[in-house]
C-alpha positions in Angstrom: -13.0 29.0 15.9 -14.8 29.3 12.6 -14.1 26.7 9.7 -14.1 26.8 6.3 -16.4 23.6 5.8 -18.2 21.6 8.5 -19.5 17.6 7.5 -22.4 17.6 10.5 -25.1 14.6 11.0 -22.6 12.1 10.3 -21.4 8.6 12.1 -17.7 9.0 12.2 -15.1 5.9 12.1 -12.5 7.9 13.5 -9.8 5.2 13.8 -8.1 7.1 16.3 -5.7 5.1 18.9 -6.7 6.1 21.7 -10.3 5.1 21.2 -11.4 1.5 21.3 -12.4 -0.5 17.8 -13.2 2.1 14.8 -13.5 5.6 17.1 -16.7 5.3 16.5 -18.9 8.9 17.1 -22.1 8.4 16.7 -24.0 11.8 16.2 -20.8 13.8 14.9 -18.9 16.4 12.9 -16.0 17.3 10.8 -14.7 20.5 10.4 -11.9 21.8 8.1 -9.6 24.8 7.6 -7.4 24.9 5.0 -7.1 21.3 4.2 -6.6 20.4 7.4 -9.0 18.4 10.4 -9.8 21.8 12.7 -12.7 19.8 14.4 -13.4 16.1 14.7 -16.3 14.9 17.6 -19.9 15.1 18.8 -22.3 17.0 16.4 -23.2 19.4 19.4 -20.0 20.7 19.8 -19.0 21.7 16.5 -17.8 25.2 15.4 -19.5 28.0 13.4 -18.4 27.1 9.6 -18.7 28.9 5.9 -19.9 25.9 4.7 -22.1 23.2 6.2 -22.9 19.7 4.6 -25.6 17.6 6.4 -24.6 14.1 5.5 -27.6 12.9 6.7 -26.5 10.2 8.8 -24.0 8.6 6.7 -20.9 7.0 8.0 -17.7 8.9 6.9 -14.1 7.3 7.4 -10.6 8.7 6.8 -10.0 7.9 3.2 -9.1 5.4 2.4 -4.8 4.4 1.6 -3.2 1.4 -0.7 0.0 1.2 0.3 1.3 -1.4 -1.3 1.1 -1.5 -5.2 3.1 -1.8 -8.5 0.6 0.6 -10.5 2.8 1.5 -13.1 3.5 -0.8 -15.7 3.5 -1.8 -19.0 1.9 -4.6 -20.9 0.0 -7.5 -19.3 0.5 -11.0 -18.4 -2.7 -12.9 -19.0 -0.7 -15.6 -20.4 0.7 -16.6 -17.3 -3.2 -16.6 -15.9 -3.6 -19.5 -18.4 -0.5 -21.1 -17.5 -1.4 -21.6 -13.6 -5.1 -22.8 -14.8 -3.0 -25.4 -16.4 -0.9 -26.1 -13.1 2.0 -23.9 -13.8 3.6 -22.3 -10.4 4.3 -18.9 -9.7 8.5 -20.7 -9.7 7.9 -22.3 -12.5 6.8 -19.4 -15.0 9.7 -17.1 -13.2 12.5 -19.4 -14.1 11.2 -19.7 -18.0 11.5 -16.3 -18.8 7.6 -15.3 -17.7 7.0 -12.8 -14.5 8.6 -9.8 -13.8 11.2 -10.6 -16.7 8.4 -10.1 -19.6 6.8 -7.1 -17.6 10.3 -5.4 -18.0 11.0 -6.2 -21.1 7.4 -4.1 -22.0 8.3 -1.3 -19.2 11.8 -0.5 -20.5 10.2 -0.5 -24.2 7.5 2.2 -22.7 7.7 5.5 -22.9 6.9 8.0 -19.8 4.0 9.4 -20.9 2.6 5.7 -22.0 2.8 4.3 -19.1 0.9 7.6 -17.0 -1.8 6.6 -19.8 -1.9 3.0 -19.1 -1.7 3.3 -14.8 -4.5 6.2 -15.2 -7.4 3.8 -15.2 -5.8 1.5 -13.2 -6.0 4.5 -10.8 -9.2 5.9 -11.3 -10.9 2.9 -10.0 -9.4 2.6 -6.8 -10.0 6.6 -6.6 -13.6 5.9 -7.5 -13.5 3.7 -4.1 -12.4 6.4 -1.8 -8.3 6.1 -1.9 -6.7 9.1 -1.1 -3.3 8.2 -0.8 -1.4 5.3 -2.7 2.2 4.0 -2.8 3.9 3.0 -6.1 7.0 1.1 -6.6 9.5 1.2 -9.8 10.9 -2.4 -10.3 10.4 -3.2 -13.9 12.9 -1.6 -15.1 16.2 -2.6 -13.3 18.2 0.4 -15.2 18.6 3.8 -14.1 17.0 5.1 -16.8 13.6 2.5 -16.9 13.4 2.7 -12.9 13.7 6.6 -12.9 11.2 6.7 -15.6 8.8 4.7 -13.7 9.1 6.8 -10.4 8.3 9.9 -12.4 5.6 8.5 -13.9 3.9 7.8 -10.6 5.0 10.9 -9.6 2.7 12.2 -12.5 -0.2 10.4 -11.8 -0.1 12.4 -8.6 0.1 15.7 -10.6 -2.9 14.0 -13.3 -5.3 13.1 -10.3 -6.3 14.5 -6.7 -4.5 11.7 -4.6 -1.0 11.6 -2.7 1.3 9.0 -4.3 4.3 8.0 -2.3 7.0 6.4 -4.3 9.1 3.7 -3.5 12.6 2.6 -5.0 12.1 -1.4 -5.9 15.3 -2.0 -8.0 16.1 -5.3 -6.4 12.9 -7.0 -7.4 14.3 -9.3 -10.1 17.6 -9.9 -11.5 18.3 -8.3 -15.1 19.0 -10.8 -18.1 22.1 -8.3 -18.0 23.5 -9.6 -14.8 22.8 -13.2 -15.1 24.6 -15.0 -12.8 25.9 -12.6 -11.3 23.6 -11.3 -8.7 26.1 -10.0 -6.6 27.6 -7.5 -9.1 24.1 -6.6 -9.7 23.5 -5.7 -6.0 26.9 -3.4 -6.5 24.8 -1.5 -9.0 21.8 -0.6 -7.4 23.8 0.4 -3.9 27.0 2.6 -5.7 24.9 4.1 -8.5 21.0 3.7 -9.4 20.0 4.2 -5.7 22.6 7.4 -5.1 20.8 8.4 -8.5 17.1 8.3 -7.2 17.7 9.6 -4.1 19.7 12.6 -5.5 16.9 13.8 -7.7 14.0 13.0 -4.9 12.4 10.4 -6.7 12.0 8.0 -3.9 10.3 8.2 -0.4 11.4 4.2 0.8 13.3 1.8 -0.6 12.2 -2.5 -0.9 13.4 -5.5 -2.4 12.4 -9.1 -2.9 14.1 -11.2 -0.5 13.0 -14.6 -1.8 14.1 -17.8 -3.2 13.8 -16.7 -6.4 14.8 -12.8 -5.3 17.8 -11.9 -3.7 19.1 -13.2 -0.7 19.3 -11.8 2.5 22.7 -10.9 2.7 22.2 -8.6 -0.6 19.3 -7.5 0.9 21.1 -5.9 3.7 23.3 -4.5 1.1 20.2 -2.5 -0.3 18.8 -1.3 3.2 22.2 -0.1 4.2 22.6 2.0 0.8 18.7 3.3 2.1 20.0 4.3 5.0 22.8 6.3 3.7 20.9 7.9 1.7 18.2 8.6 4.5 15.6 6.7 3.1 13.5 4.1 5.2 12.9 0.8 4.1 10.4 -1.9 3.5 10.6 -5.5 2.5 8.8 -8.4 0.1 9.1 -11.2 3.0 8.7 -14.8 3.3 6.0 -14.6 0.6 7.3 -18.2 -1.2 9.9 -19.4 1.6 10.8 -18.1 5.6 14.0 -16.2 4.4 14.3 -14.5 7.8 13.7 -11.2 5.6 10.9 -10.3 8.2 13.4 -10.4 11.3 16.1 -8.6 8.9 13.8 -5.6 8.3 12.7 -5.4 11.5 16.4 -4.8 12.4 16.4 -2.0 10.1 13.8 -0.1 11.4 11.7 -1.4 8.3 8.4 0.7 7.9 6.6 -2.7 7.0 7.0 -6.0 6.0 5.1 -7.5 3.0 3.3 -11.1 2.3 4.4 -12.9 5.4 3.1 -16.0 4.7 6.0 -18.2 6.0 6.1 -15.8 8.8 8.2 -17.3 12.1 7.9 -16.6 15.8 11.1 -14.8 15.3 10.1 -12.3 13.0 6.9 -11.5 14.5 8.7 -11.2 17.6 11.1 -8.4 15.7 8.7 -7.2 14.0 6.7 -6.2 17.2 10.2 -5.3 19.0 10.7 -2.7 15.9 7.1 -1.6 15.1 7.4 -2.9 11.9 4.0 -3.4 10.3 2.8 -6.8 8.9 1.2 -5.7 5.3 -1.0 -8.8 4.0 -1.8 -9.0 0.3 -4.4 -11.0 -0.3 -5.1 -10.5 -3.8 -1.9 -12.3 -4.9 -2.9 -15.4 -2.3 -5.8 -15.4 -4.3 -4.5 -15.0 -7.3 -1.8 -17.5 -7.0 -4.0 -19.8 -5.1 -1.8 -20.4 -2.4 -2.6 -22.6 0.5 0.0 -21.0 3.2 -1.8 -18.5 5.7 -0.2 -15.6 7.5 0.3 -16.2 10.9 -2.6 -14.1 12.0 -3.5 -15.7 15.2 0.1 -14.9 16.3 0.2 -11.4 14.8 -2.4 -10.3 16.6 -1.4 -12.4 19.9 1.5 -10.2 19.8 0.3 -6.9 18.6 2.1 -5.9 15.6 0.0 -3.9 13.6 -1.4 -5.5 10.7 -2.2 -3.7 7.2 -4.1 -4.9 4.1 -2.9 -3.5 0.5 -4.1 -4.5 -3.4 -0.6 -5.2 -4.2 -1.7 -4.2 -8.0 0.7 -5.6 -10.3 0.2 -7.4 -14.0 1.0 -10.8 -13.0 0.1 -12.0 -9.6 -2.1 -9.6 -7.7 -4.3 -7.6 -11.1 -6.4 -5.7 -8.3 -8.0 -2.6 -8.7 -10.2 -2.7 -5.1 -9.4 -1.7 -2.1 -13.1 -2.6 -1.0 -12.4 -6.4 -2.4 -8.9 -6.8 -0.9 -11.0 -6.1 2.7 -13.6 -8.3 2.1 -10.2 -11.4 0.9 -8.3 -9.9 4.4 -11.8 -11.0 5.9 -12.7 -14.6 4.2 -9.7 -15.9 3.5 -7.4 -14.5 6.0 -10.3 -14.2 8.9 -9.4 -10.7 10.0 -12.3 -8.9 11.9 -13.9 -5.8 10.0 -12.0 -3.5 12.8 -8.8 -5.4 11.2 -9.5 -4.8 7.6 -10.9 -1.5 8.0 -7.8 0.0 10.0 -5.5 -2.2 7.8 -6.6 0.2 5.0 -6.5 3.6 7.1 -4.4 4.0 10.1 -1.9 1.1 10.1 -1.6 1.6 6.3 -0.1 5.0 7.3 2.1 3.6 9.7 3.6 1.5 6.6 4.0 4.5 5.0 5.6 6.7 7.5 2.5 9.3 7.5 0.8 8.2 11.1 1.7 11.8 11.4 -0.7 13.0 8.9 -3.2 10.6 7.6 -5.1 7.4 8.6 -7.4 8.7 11.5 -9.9 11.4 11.7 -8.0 13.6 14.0 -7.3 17.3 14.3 -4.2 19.0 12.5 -4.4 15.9 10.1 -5.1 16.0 6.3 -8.7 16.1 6.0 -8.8 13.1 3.8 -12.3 11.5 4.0 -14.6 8.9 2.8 -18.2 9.5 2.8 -20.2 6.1 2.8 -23.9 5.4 1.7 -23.6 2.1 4.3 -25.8 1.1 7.4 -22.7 -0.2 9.3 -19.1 -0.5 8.4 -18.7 -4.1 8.4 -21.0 -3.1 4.9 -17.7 -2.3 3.3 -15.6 -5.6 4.3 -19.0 -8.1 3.4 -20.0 -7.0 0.6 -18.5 -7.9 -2.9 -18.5 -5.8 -6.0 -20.6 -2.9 -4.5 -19.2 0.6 -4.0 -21.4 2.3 -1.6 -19.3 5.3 -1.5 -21.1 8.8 -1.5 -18.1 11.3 -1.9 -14.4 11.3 -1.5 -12.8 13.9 0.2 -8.9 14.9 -0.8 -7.3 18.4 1.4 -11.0 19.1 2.2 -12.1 19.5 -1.2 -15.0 17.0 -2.6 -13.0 15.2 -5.7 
């Protein structure tokens, strides 16, 4: 075998499963053919390659995945930062007309192009910290025509930079000022026309929705998932983020790729959410940012083994987070996840949430060679550090980016 580009002299974080903590390799090597992993292992047993790259000790990871984040937007919502120093809840600037409502209100007014231009930086920096794939949701635009708009633009951003976007379809994340008290008739909407919509022109890879106090309820939530699954798109869920809505345990029952926030997190819904292999996806940018007091149920997460991710959950109002590197080091002081935790919460298990276990997330053969390339002495460097980027080169489909 003879590959097209070998990484030798490197300390490999492999993340693979069937190795214990990181899959660590010491002295090893990375080979690729045609964007793909052809070799991943000891140094001494690599192939003959076209191309070799002595790295020269440094640590290289899978790169690195965000798989939670509402990237595409329009406006900001600094105003509402000034509000909570002033006391204001997260509830209480919903209900006056602030939050999602004001970020749609500047999304629906936006056209396609302006808000590619406005994500693109938004972008760039997590690319700068070695993300190669991100999800993006729609949800502020709650029309067909805003919420298709948004999905191509991520779709564009994919096309404007080297990184996989996956897009997913987040119409039920706050009720219109069209529908009003009528949430219900709303629901109707997205399930028997905008969903049938975005799935008929492939603008989706997953559905979610808000199942909150202040979101819709669980009963409409299960309206949406079953719509997702006619359409034969998996689902996800914002869960027991404010209040234990049981939206954990209902996603779980749908097969649910992950569940999201999880603050109020029962024993129930860990329970299905380890019965279903549903993965808990922690976001602790908006904790911070919100300065909530409510942890995750770590502990018991981990007790029971259900795979936990960590995401930046980048959106204008309550998570503005542009670093994957500082939502690892939060996961780690405010959550107290280990740096094994944080590190595969932002590789292998945030591929699980996205359906691509398959193809990303661990150094493996016949994966994407997606990589990282770190100027660190150790990885807990990247989870206990704050505000420096140590990374060397980013790898996307085998090519240095």
């Amino acid at each position: 075998m003879r590959c097209d580009r070998l990484w030798t002299n490197a300390r490999l974080a492999t993340m693979r499963a069937d190795l214990p903590g990181l899959g660590v390799v010491e002295v090893g090597a990375i080979g690729m053919r045609d964007g793909r992993i052809a070799f991943a292992g000891a140094a001494a047993d690599a192939p003959d390659a076209a191309d070799v790259i002595d790295c020269d000790g440094r640590w290289i990871t899978p790169g690195l995945i965000d798989a939670h984040t509402h990237l595409v937007f329009a406006g900001d919502r600094i105003a509402e930062f000034e509000l909570r120093q002033k006391g204001a809840s997260y509830e209480e600037i919903a209900r006056a007309g602030g939050g999602i409502a004001s970020t749609v209100a500047a999304t629906r007014a936006a056209s396609e192009a302006a808000l590619v231009r406005s994500a693109l930086p938004r972008l760039d920096a997590l690319i700068a910290e070695g993300v190669t794939t991100i999800e993006i949701k729609s949800g502020y635009g709650l029309t067909l025509t805003d919420e298709a708009k948004m999905l191509r633009a991520a779709r564009a951003l994919g096309d404007a930079r080297p990184v996989a976007v996956r897009t997913t379809f987040l119409g039920a994340h706050a009720l219109p000022s069209e529908f009003v008290g009528d949430a219900d008739g709303y629901i109707a909407l997205l399930c028997e026309q905008i969903l049938p919509a975005i799935a008929a022109e492939g603008l989706a890879d997953a559905v979610d929705a808000f199942c909150e106090n202040i979101g819709f309820t669980p009963a409409q939530t299960e309206r949406m998932f079953a719509a997702a699954a006619a359409h034969g798109l998996p689902v996800k869920l914002h869960a027991e983020q404010l209040s234990n809505q049981h939206g954990a345990a209902l996603a779980a029952r749908h097969g649910a790729l992950s569940a999201d926030h999880l603050e109020y997190l029962d024993e129930p819904g860990i329970a299905a959410m380890r019965d279903a292999g549903t993965v808990a996806m922690l976001l602790p940018g908006a904790f911070y940012f919100l300065r909530e007091t409510k942890l995750p149920p770590v502990a018991a997460l981990r007790a029971a083994g259900v795979p936990i991710a960590l995401a930046t959950d980048c959106n204008p109002g309550t998570s503005p987070l542009t670093s994957l590197l500082l939502t690892m080091n939060m996961g780690a002081v405010l959550f107290g996840l280990t740096t094994d935790e944080c590190l595969l919460g932002v590789t292998r298990h945030a591929a699980q949430a996205l359906g691509l276990s398959g193809s990303i997330g661990t150094i493996e053969v016949g994966k994407r060679c997606d990589l990282a390339i770190w100027d660190i002495e150790r990885p807990s460097d990247l989870v206990g550090r704050m505000g420096l980027n140590p990374l060397h080169q980013r790898i996307w489909m085998g090519q240095t980016t």
